[in-house]
N, C-alpha and C positions, 0 to 999 in steps of 0.2 A: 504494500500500500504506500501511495505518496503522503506525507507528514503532511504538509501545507494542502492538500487536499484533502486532507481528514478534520486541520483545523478549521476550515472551508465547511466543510459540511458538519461538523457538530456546534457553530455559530448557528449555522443555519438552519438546524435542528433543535436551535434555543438550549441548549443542551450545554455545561461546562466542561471544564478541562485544565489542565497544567501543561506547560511543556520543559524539559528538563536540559540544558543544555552546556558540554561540558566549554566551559571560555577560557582554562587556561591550564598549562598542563608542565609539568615540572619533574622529569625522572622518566621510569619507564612505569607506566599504568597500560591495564586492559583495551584501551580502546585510543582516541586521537581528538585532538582540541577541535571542535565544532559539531560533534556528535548531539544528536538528538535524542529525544523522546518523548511521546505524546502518553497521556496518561490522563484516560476519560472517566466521566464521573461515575461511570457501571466499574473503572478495576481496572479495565482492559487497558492495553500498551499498542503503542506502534512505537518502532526504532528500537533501538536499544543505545545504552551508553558503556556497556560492557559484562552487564550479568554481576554476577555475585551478589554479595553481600553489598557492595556501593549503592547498585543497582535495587534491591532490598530497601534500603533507606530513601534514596530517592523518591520510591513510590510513595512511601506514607509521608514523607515530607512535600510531595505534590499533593498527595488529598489534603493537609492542610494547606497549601497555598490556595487553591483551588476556593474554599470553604471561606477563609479569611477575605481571597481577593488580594492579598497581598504577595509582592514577588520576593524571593530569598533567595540567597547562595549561600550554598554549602559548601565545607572545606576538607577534605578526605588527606590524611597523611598518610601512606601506601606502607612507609616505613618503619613506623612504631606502632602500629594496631597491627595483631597477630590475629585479628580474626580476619583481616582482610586480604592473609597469603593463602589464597587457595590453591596455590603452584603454577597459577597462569601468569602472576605476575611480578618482577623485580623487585617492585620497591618504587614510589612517588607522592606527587600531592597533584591531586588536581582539587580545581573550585569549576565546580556546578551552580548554575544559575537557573531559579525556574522560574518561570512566570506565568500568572491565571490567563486559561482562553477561558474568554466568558464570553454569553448570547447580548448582541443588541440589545441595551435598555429599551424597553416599549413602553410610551407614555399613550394614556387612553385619555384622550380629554371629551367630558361631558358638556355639552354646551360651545356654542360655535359664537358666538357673540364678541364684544368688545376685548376683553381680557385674554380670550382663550386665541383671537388671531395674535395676539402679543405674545400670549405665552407658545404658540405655536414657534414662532416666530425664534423666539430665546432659546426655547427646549432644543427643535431644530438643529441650530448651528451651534449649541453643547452635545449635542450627539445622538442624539436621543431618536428614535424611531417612531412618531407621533404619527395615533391615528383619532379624528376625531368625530365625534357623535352628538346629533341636535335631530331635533323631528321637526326643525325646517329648509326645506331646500333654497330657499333662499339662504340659506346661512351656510349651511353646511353644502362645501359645493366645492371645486378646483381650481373655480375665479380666486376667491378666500383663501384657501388652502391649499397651493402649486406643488410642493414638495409633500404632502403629506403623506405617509407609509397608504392609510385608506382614510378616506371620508364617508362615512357612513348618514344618511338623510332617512330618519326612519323613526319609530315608537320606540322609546328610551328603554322598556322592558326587553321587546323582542331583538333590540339591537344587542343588548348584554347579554341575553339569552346565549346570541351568537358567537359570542368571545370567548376565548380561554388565558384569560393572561396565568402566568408562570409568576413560579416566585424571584423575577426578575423582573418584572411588572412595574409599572406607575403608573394607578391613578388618579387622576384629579377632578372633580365637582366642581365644575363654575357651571352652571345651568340658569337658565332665567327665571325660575322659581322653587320655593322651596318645595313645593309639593314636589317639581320633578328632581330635585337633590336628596329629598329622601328615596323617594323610589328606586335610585339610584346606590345610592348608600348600602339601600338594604342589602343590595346583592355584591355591592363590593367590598364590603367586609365579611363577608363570608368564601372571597375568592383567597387565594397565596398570595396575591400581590403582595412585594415587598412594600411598598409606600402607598397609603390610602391616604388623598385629604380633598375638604369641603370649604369652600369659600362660605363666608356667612358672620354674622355675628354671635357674641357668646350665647344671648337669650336665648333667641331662633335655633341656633345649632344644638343646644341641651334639649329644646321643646322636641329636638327633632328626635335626637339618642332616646328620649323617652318615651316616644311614641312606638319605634322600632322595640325599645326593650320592652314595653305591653304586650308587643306583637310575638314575644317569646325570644325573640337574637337574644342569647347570650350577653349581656355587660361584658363579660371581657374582651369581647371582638370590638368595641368601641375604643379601647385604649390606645391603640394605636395609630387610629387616627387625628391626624394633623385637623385641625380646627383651633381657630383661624387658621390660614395656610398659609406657609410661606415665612421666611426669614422679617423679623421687627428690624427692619430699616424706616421706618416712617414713609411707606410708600403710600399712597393719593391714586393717581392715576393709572389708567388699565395697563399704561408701559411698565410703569413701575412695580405694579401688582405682582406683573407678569416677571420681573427681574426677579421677585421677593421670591415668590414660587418656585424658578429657576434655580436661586440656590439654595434652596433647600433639596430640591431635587439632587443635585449636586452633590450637596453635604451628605445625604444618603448613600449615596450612591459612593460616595467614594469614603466610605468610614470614618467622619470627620471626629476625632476624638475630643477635642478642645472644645471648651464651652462656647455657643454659640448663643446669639440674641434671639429665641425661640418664642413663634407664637403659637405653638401648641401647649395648651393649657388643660384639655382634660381629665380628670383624675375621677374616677369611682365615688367619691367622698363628694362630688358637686353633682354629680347625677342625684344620687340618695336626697342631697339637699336643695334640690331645682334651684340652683342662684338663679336668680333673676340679674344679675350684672351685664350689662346691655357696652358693647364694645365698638368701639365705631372704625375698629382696623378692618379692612377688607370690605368694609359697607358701603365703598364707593364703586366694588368692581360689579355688584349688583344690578348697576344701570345695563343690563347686558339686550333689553329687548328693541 
């Protein structure tokens, strides 16, 4: 099998990966500096970097790369670890560098309006695989949306119906009402999506978790959802809405550790106690009709 045509099609199959490659090479070792190996998230290998025991370690240290997202290198001394003379080889050091294949981030955005061509727009050209969904054609259309993965012009139910997002997934709720963000909600906290969030204010947004949690959802499946959406920069306007969203997206997506200015605020403890605190972040990107 070709390497780069396996990384090719297990992208393409949304599906992750590591690949494990030797970059520098010092004595005499099993194999030769630029050796490969692909290491998919079922186990399986393609390439090899030399077998043994090296080889052995490399594998469980791509499953965690792969897991984390993060790339490593590892450093093998050939000549003072006796479990690594299997009689194939003299004696060296090499350093192994692996790094995650991971699938297209997919962002699903709900609502085609004001915000959502902004955030298309930002998601876009950070990378992102944006397909979007509104139940009007007028809105949701390829005049609007040029680049976009699909544009979907349809009933907000049967359109999600039709989706499968993976736990590589993002998506985001800007709709022009709330009745169609809850509708919406209900089924997207119930998918894998790695990031769920909902444009709205704090009162609306609880009124809304607690209608769904009558409805039997689980409270825990709400926790994770972002509400407000989007990074507290004091953004106003649908451009900047849409930057907020963006990096938060972002932040996600790439494991940001450091404390960030976060407007997701819900916690289990304000659902029980319906605050009424009525928030005016993200209440301008509402004007969506």
């Amino acid at each position: 099998m070709d390497l780069y045509e396996e990384i090719v099609k297990l992208r393409q199959d949304g599906r992750r990966g590591a690949v494990a490659t030797i970059v520098n090479v010092r004595g005499s070792v099993p194999s030769f500096e630029t050796a490969k190996m692909l290491v998919r998230d079922d186990g399986s290998i393609v390439g090899t970097i030399g077998g043994g025991c090296v080889e052995a370690e490399v594998w469980q240290a791509a499953r965690e790369v792969m897991e984390s997202e993060k790339p490593r290198t590892l450093t093998f001394n050939l000549n003072n670890d006796p479990k690594y003379d299997t009689g194939l080889v003299c004696g060296g050091t090499l350093d192994i560098f692996i790094e995650p294949v991971l699938p297209p981030a997919s962002l699903y955005i709900f609502g085609a309006g004001h915000v959502s061509v902004s955030l298309y727009k930002a998601a876009h050209g950070a990378g992102f695989d944006v397909t979007v969904i509104d139940d009007r054609e007028s809105y949701a259309n390829r005049d609007r949306f040029p680049e976009a993965k699909q544009v979907i012009a349809g009933d907000f139910d049967k359109a999600a119906a039709s989706l499968t997002p993976g736990e590589s997934a993002y998506i985001v709720i800007v709709t022009r009402g709330h009745r169609d963000d809850m509708r919406v909600l209900r089924w997207a906290v119930q998918t894998p999506a790695k990031y769920v969030g909902m444009i709205g204010s704090r009162r609306k947004t609880i009124r809304i978790f607690q209608e769904l949690v009558a409805e039997g959802i689980p409270e825990r499946l709400f926790e994770r959802v972002h509400a407000p959406i989007g990074l507290d920069i004091g953004a106003i306007t649908p451009e900047e809405i849409a930057i907020a969203i963006t990096a938060e997206l972002i932040a996600v997506r790439r494991h940001a550790e450091r404390a960030l200015p976060h407007m997701s605020w819900f916690h289990r403890r304000q659902i029980e106690a319906g605050s009424e605190d009525e928030s005016v972040s993200n209440e301008a990107g509402r004007s969506e009709s």
